[in-house]
N, C-alpha and C positions, 0 to 999 in steps of 0.2 A: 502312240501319241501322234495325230496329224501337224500339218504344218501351222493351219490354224489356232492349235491350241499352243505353241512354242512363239507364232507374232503377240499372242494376246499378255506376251510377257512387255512388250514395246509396251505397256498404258502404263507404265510406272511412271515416281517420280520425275526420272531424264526427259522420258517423252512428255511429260505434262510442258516441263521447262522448256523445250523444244517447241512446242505449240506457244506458246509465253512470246518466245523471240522470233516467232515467226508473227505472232499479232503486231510486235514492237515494229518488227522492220517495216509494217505496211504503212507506215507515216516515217519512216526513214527518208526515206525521196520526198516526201511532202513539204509544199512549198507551204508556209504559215499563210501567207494574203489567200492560198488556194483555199483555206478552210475557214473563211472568215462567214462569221455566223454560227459555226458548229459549235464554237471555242466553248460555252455553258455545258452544251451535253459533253462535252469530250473531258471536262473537267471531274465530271464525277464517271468516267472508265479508267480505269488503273492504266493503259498503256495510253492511252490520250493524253490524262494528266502526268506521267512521267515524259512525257514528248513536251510538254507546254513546260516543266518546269524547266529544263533542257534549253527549251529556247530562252530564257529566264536568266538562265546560268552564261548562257552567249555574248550578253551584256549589249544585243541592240538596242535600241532605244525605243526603232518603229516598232518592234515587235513588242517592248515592254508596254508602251503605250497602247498596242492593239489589244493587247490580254485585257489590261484594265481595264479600257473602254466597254468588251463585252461582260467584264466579272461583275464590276462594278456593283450594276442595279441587283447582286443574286450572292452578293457576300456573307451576308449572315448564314442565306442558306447552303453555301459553299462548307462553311466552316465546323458545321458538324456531317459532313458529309465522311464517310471511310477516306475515298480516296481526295476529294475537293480540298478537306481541311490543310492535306499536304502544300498543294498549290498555294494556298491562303498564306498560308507559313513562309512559303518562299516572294511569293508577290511582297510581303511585309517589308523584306528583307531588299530586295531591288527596286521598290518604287521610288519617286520623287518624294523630299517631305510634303510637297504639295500634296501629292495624291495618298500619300501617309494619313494624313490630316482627314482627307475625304473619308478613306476609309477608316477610321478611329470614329468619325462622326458618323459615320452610315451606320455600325454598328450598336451604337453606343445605346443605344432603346432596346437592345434585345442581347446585351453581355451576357445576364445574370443567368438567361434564360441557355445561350449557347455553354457557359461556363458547368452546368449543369449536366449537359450530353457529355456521353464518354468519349466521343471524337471535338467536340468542342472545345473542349477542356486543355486539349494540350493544345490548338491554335492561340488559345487564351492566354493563358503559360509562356507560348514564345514571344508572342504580340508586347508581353510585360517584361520580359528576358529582354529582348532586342531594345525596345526603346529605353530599358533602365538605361543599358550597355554605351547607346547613343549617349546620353544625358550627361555623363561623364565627362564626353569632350564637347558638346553644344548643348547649351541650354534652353536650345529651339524644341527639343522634346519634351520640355514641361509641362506646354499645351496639353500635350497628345497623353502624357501621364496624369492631367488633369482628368480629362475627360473620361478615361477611366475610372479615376476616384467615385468620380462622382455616380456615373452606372451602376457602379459597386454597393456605395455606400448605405444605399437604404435596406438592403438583403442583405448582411453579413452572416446573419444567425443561419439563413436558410443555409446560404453560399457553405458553411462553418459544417452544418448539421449532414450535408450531402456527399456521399461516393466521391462523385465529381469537383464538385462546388469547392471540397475543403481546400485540394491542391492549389486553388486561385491563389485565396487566400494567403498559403503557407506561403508560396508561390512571393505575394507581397510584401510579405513580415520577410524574406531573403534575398530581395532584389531591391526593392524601394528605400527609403530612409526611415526613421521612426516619427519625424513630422509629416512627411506622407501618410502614413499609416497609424497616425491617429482614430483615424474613422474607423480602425477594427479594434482598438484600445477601449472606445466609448462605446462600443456596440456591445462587447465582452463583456466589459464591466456594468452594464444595463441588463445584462442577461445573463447573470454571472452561473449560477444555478441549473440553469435549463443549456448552457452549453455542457459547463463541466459534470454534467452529468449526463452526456450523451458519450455514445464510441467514438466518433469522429471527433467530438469537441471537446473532452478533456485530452487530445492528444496537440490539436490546435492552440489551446491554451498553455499547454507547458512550452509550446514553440511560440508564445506570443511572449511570456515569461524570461526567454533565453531571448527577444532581439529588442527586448525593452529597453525605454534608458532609466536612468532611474525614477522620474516621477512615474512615468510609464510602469514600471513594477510597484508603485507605491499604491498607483490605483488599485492596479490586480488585484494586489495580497490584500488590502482594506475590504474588498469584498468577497475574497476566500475566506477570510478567517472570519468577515461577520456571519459566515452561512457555514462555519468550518464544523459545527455538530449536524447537519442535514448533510452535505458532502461525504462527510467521514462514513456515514453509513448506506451508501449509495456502491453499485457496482465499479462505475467510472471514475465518480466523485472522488472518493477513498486516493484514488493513483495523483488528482493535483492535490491536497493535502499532504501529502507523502513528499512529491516535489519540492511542496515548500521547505518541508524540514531538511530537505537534502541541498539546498540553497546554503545551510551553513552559516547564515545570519542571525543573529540571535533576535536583531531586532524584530524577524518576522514571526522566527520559529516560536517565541517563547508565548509572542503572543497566541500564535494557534493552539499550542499547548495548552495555555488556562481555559482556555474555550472547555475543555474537557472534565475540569476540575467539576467536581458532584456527580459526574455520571461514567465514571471511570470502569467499574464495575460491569455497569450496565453494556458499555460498549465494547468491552474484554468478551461477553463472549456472542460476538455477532462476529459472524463467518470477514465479513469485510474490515470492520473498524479495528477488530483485535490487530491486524496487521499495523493498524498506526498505532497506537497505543504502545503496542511493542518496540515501535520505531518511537515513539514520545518518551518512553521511559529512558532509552537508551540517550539520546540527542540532547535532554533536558538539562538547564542550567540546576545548579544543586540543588536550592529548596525546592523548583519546582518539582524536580523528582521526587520531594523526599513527601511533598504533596500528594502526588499522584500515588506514590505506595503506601500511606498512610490509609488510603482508603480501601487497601486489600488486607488489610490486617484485620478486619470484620471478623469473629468464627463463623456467624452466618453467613456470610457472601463467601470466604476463600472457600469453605467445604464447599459451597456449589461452582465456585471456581475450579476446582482442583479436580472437580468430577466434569466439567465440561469440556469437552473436544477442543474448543478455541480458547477458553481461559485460560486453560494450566498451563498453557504457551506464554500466556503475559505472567501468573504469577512467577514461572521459571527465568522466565527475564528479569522481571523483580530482584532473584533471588541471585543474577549477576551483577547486578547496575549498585543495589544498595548499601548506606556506608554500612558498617557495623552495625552499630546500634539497630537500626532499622531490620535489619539484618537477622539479630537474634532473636526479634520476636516473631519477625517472618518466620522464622525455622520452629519456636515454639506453638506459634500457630496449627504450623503444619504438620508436626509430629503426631497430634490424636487422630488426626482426619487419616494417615498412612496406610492404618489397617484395612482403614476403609476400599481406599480403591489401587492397593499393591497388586491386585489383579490386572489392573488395565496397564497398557502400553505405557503412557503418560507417568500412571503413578508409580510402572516399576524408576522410567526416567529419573524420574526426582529423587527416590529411593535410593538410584544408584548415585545417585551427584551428591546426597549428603553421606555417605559413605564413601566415598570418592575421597571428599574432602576429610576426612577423616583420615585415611591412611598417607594421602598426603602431607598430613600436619604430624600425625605420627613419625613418618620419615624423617620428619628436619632435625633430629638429630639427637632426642628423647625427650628431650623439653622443647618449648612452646617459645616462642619469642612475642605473646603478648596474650595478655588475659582472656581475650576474643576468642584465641586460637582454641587456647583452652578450653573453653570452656565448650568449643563447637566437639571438640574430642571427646569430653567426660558426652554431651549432648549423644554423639551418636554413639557410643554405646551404650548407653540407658537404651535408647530406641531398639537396638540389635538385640538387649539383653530381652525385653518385654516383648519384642516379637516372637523371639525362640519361647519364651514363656506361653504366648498365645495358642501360636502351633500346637504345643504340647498340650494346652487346654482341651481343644478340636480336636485330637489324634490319640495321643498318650495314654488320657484318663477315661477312652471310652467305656471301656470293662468298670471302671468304676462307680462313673454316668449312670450305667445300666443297672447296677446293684442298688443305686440311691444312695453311697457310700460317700456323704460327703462330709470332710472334716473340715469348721473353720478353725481357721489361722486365730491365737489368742491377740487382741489387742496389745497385750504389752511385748510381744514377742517383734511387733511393725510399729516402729516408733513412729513414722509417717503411713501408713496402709493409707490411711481416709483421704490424707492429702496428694496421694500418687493416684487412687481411682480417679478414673476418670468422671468429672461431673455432668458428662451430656448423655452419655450411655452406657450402664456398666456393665451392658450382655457383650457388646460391639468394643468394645476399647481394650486395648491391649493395656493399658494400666490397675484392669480392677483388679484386685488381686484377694477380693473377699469369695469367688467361686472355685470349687473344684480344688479341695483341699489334699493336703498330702504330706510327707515329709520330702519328696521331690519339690513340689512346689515352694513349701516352707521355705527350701534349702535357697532355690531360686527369689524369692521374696528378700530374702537375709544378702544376698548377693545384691540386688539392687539398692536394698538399702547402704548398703557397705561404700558402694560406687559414687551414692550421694551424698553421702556422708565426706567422702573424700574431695567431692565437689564443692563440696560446702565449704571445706577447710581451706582448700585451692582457693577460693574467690575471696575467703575473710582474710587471706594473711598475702595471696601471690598477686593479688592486685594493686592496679592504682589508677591514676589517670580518670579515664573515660569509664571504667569498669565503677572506680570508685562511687562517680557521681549514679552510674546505674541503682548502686546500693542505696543511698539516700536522695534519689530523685521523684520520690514515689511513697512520699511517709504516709497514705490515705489510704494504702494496700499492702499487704503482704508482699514483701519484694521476694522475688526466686532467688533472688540472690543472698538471704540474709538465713540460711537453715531451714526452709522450708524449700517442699519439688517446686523445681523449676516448670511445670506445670501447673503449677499455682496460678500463675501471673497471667495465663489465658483468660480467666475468668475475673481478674481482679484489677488489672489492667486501666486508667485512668485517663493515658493523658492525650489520647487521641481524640481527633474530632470526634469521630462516631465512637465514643467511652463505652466502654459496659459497665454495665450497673453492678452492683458485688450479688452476685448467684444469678446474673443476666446475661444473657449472649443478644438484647435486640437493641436497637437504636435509641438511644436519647430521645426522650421527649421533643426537646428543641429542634430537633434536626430533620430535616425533609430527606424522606427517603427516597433517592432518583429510580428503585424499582418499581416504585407506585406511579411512574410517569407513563400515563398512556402512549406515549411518544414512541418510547421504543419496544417494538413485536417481539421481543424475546426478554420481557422482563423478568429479574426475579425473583 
């Protein structure tokens, strides 16, 4: 290896730096009056303008006065320049308020426009940092914080919607007051929509949010929450709604919340809004929750619920947030749909949680400390017993499948059979129990009835309270509570908005169904 190939290690880093301060020192010795005239070009070279800011820093005055005199006429275009903007920043910082003034007004036609450049942007930002800073102890800087208002104020959206632009702004809502910055309050709120659904501008907006004063927030949320079903299902949108609920006001939250009421369903399983929905259930003042999960108790909607990616997430929240009552019929609900999709992820989830809840209630000590509990116990084992029952149907009896061997069960032997099958489909449901007969199956039929039997007993003699009124709250239907399956009540079910009709699983005539609203692209 020559000599040459061992110097050409000298072009590293060091030596670049070395070349650096060798360019610096050649204006070391330079007298400033020597270079009068250059001072524009020298402003945009990295070691000219670290020279000029230098003499800045000196605190002469001819020299302070010489800089501005040649910057002056070339400041806008200084200010997005790489290295000029520096200069810009520091001139701010040392001039007269005279020439303060000058330059606030020289600019002032072409803010929105520098504010927008990646290098403009932060001479933008200190120009509003230093003068806030001033204002504090002289109120001579008003002026000059005026005149910026006012450049500003007829572009906020642009300012708001841009890379560059947004920082101004933020920049404003954290330095200025909230009667200064009114002008981005009304801008906001004028275009409530088209900010909060941008990247830049629903993050703008939650930080217009945090330096509001109160009327100021009053506006906002008025036009959040009248746009809160458009937002909710938007990418951005979605995060300032969510905001709001986390505000922790009820005055604001509950309102956004009703916004949702009729199309609760619909919006559970869209990739963005289920995540508020989730958050609505949870955050919600009591009735209105008890609104909102009123309208997953549908068998038509939870089965497509229960089967969707993004719904079974909200009925599982449901199935934490609600009182009792609401509760057990949620769970009676969801019990036929089981079999269904105990194959996916989701619905081993739910599977495992009302089983969960089971052995946990089994634990407390062999009895129950309230009707509820009980009955969630007797509840999942029927489930447990009918699935092992299923299995065995699909597995067990295939030999016997195959022979055509099929014995039914005698009617008086299943005092309940007809009211345990299931009435939406009796190949698929883990309750029918009129196929694939046997004295195994028999055995297991007699078993479940034994178990409901004992349920029965349990509710008619160990209850009271709330359990009571369950029994006689509902004399237009067959209550589950009264010696008949607690399956029953799926289908017979009364007292909800969207009612079923006796042998109907579809909506009330009266009632408009929000999956028929062309509104939302995943109706359904």
């Amino acid at each position: 290896m020559g000599p040459d190939s061992k110097m050409s290690g000298l072009h590293g880093p060091k030596h670049k730096r070395g070349d650096m301060d060798r360019e610096f020192n050649r204006f070391a010795g330079s007298r400033l009056e020597d270079l009068q005239g250059e001072i524009p070009s020298l402003c945009k070279d990295q070691h000219g303008c670290r020279y000029l800011q230098k003499k800045l820093e000196e605190g002469v005055p001819e020299h302070r006065d010489m800089i501005f005199r040649e910057t002056f006429g070339h400041f806008a275009d200084l200010m997005t320049d790489p290295f000029g903007n520096y200069l810009c920043q520091k001139l701010l910082e040392y001039s007269t308020d005279e020439q303060r003034n000058l330059i606030c007004e020289s600019v002032a036609q072409d803010l929105v426009a520098i504010s927008l450049n990646m290098h403009g942007t932060r001479a933008v930002q200190k120009m509003i940092d230093f003068l806030s800073s001033q204002r504090q102890a002289d109120i001579r800087y008003d002026a000059q914080i005026h005149s910026i208002i006012v450049a500003l104020s007829l572009h906020v959206v642009t300012l708001i919607k841009d890379l560059n632009g947004n920082h101004v702004v933020q920049k404003c809502l954290n330095r200025l007051g909230a009667e200064d910055n009114q002008f981005i309050y009304n801008a906001v709120a004028a275009h409530c929509v088209e900010v909060a659904t941008h990247r830049h501008g629903c993050c703008v907006l939650q930080r217009c949010i945090d330096h509001a004063s109160d009327s100021q927030r009053v506006q906002l949320v008025t036009e959040i929450t009248y746009n809160a079903l458009t937002l909710v299902q938007d990418p951005y949108g979605n995060y300032v709604v969510q905001y709001i609920l986390d505000l922790n006001d009820n005055r604001f939250s509950d309102a956004v919340i009703r916004q949702f009421i009729g199309n609760v369903c619909a919006l559970s399983v869209q990739k963005f809004s289920s995540n508020v929905i989730e958050k609505c259930i949870r955050v919600a003042e009591h009735n209105t929750r008890k609104m909102l999960i009123e309208e997953l108790l549908n068998r038509n909607r939870l089965e497509k619920l229960l089967r969707d990616s993004f719904g079974n997430y909200c009925v599982q929240t449901a199935l934490d947030y609600a009182e009792p009552t609401q509760r057990m019929m949620l769970v009676e609900g969801i019990r036929p749909i089981l079999p269904l999709i105990r194959n996916t992820p989701y619905g081993k989830r739910i599977q495992s949680k009302l089983q969960r809840e089971q052995i946990e209630a089994a634990s407390a000590g062999g009895h129950y400390s309230s009707g509820y509990q009980q009955q969630q116990a007797h509840s999942a084992a029927l489930m447990n017993l009918a699935l092992q029952q299923q299995q065995q149907q699909s597995s067990g009896l295939g030999g016997m499948a195959g022979t055509q061997a099929r014995h039914h069960i005698p009617q008086q032997s299943l005092h309940h059979a007809s009211q345990l099958s299931d009435p939406y489909n009796a190949r698929s449901s883990l309750y029918s129990l009129a196929q694939n007969g046997g004295q195994a199956q028999l055995h297991q039929a007699q078993q479940l009835h034994n178990l409901q039997h004992s349920l029965d007993h349990g509710l008619a003699h160990g209850y009271g309270g709330a359990s009571h009124h369950m029994l006689q709250g509902n004399p237009g239907s067959q209550s589950s509570l009264g010696g008949v399956s607690p399956f029953q009540s799926i289908n017979s079910y009364s007292p909800l908005t969207n009612s079923f009709a006796a042998g109907s699983v579809g909506i009330g005539a009266g009632i408009s169904d929000p999956y028929q609203r062309a509104a939302f692209p995943y109706s359904m």
